[in-house]
C-alpha positions as a LaTeX table, in Angstrom:
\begin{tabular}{lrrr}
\hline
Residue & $x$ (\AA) & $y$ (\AA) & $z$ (\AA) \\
\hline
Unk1 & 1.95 & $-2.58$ & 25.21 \\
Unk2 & $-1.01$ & $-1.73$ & 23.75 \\
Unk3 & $-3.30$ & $-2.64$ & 26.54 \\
Unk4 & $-1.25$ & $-0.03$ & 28.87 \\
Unk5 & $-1.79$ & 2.70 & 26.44 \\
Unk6 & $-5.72$ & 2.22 & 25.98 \\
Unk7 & $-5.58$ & 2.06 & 30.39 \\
Unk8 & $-4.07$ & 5.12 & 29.66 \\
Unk9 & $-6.59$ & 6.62 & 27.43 \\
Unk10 & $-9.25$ & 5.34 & 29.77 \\
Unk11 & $-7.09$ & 7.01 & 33.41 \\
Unk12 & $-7.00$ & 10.48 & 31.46 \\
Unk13 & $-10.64$ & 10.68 & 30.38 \\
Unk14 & $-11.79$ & 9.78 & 33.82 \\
Unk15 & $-9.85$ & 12.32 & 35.01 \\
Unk16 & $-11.79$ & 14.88 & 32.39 \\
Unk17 & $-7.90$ & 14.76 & 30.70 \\
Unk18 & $-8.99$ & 14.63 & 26.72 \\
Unk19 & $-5.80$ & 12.98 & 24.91 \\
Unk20 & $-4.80$ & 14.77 & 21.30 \\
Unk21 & $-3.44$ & 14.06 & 18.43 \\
Unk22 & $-0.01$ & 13.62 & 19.68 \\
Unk23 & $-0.72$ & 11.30 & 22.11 \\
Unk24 & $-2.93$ & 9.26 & 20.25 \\
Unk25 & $-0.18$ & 9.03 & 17.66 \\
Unk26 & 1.59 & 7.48 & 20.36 \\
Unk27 & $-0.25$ & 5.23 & 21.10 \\
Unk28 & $-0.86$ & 4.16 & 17.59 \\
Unk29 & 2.91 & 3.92 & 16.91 \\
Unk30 & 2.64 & 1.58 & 20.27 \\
Unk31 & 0.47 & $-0.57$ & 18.53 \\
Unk32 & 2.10 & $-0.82$ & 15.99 \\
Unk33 & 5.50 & $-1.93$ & 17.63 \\
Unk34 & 3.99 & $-4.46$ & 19.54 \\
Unk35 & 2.92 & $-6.15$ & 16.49 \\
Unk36 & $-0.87$ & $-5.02$ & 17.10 \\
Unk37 & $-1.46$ & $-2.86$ & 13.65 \\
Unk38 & $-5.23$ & $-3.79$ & 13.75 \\
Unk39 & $-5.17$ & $-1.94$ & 17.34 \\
Unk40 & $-3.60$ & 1.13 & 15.78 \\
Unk41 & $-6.51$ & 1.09 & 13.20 \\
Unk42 & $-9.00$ & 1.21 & 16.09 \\
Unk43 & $-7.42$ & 4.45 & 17.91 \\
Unk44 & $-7.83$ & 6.20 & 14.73 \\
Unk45 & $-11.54$ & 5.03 & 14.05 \\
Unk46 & $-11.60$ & 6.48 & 18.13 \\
Unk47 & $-9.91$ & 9.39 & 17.25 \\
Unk48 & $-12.41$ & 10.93 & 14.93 \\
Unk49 & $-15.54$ & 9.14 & 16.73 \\
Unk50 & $-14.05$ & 11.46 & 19.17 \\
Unk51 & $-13.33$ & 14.87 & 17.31 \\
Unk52 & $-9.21$ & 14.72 & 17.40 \\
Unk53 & $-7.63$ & 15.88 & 14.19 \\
Unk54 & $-5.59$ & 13.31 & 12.71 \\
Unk55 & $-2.30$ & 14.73 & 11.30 \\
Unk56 & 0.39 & 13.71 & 8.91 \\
Unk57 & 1.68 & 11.83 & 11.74 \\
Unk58 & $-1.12$ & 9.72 & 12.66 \\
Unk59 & $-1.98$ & 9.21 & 8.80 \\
Unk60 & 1.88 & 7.84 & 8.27 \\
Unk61 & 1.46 & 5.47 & 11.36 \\
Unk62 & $-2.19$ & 4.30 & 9.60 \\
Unk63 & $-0.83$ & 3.33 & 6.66 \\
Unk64 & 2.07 & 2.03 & 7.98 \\
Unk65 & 0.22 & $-0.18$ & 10.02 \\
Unk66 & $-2.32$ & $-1.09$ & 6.49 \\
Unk67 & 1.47 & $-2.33$ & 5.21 \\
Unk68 & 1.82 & $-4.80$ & 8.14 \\
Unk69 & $-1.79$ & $-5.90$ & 7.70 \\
Unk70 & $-0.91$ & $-6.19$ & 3.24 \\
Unk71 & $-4.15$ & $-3.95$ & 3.15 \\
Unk72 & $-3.27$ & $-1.96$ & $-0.16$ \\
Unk73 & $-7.25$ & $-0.59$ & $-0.57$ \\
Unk74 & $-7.08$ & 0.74 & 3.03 \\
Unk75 & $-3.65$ & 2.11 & 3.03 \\
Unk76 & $-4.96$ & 3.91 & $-0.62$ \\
Unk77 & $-7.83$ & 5.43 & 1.76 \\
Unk78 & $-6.12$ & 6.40 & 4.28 \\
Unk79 & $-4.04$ & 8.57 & 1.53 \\
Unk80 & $-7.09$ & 9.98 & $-0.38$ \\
Unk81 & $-8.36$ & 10.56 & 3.33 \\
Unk82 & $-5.58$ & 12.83 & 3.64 \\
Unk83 & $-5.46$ & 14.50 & 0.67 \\
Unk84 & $-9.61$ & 15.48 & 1.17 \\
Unk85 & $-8.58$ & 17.29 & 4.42 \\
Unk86 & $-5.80$ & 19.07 & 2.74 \\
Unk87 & $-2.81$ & 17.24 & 4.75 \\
Unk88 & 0.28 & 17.00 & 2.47 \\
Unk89 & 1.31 & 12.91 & 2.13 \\
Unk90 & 5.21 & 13.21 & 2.45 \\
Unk91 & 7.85 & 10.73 & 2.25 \\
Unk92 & 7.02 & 8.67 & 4.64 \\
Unk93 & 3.29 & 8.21 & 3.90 \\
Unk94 & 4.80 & 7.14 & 0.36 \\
Unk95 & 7.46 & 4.79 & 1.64 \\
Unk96 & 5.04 & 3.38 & 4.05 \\
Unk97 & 3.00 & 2.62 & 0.79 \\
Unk98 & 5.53 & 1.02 & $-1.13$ \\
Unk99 & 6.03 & $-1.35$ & 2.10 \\
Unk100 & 2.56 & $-1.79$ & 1.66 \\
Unk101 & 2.94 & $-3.06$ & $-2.28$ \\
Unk102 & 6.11 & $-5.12$ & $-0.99$ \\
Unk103 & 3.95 & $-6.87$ & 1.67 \\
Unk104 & 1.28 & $-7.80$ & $-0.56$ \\
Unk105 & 3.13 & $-9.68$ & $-3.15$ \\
Unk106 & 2.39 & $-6.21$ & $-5.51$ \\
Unk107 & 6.23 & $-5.33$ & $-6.45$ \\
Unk108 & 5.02 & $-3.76$ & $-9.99$ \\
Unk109 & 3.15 & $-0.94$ & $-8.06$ \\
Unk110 & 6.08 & $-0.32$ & $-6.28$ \\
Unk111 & 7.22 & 0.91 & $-9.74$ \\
Unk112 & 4.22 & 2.28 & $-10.87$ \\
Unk113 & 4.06 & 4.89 & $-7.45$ \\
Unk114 & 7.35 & 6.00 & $-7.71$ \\
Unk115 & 6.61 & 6.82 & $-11.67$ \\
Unk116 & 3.78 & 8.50 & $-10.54$ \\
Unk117 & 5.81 & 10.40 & $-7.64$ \\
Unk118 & 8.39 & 11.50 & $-9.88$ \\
Unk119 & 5.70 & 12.92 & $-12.49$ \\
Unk120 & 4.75 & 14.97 & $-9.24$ \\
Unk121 & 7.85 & 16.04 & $-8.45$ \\
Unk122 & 8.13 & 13.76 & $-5.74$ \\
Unk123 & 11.92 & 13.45 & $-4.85$ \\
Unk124 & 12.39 & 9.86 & $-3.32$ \\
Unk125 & 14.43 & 9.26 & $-0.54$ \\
Unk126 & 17.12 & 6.63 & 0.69 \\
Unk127 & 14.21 & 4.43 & 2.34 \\
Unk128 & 12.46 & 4.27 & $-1.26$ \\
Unk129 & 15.45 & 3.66 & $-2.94$ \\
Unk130 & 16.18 & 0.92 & $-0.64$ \\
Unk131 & 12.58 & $-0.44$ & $-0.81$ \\
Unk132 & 12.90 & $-0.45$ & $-4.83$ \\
Unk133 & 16.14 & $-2.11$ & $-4.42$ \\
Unk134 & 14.46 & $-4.81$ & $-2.49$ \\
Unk135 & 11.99 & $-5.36$ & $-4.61$ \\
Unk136 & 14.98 & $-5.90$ & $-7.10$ \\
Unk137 & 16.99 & $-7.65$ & $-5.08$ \\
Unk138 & 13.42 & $-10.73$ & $-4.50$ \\
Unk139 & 13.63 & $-11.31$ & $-8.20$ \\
Unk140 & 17.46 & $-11.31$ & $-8.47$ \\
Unk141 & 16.84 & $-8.00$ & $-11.38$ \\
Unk142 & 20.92 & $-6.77$ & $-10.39$ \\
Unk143 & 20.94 & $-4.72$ & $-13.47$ \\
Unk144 & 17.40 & $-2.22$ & $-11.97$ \\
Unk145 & 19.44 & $-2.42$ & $-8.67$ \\
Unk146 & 22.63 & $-0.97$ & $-9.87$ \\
Unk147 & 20.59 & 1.62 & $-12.31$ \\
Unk148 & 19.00 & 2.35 & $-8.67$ \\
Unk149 & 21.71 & 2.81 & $-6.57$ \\
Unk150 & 23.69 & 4.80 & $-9.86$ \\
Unk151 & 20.57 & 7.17 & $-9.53$ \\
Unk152 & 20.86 & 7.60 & $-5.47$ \\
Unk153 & 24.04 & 8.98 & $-5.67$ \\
Unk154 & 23.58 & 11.17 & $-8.69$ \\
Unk155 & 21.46 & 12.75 & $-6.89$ \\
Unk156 & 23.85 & 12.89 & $-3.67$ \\
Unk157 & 22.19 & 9.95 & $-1.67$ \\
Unk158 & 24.76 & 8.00 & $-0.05$ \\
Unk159 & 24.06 & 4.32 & $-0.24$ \\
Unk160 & 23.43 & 3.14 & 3.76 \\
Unk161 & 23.80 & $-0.36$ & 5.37 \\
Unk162 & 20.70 & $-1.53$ & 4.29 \\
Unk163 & 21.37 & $-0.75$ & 0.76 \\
Unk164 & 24.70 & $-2.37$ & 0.92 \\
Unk165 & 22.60 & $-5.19$ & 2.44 \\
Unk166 & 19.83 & $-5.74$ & 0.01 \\
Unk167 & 22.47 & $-5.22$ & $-2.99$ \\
Unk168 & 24.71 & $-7.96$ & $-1.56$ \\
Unk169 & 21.32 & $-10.11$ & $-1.54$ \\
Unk170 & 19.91 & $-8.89$ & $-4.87$ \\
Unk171 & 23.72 & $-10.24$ & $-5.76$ \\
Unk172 & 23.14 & $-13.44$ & $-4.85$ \\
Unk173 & 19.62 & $-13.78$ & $-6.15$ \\
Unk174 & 21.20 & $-12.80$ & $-9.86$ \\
Unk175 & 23.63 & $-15.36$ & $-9.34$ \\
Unk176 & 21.39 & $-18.09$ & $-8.47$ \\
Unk177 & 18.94 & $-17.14$ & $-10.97$ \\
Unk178 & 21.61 & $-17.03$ & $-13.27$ \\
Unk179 & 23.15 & $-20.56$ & $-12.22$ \\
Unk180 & 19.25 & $-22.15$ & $-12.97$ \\
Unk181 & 19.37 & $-21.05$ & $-16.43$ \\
\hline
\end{tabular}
């Protein structure tokens, strides 16, 4: 839990051990997985209070953890953060954004991002995919799904379980929607 991993922290600064970035990403990620994302947020702000670089990693795990919280302004900072220290957003950083929109009831700047991915050359991934499928799949829109999952594999994505999952419920959702009209 959390709690261990700040004990931790605290055992190897006593001990003149200073922790870097990789094990503060840990620890992060640890907050994160126990359902603490605030806690996460902290390490960071205690990360550069105390001089360790933050990476790509620990910048994915901050916004990431801004998605869990629906913070869309700080997950935004946390990207322009990265982007003035010359640290490359990738995939994930992206996809944790989207999550981010999802979370916060924001599904049209789900579409918007991956517009403004593809402008720059962004090529999205199965996790994006699937998170634009989701967003489909909330307001039953089948026909965007299918376009979606038509566009995966012409570009050699194999559908996985999860977008055989949200399909199956963006099915349903088009039927019910369909049944109400």
């Amino acid at each position: 839990n959390i709690e261990r991993a700040q004990a931790m922290i605290d055992e190897m600064e006593s001990l003149n051990i200073q922790p870097d970035t990789v094990t503060y990403n840990s620890f992060a990620n640890c907050g994160i997985n126990a359902g603490q994302p605030q806690k996460a947020l902290e390490l960071a702000d205690e990360m550069k209070a105390k001089g360790v670089r933050l990476d790509v990693r620990t910048y994915n795990a901050l916004v990431h953890a801004c998605s869990e919280i629906k913070n869309i302004e700080r997950a935004q900072a946390m990207i322009d953060e990265m982007e003035s220290l010359n640290l490359r957003p990738d995939t994930v950083t992206y996809n944790s954004l989207l999550c981010c929109y999802v979370n916060a009831g924001e599904p049209q700047k789900v579409f918007e991002l991956v517009e403004k991915l593809r402008t720059n050359g962004i090529q999205l991934d199965v996790a994006m995919y699937n998170t634009l499928i989701h967003v489909c799949s909330k307001d039953g829109d089948l026909p965007r799904a299918q376009k979606m999952v038509q566009e995966m594999e012409s570009l050699g994505m194999l559908p996985d379980g999860i977008t055989h999952s949200l399909m199956a419920r963006c099915r349903a959702h088009h039927h019910h929607r369909l049944e109400r009209t």
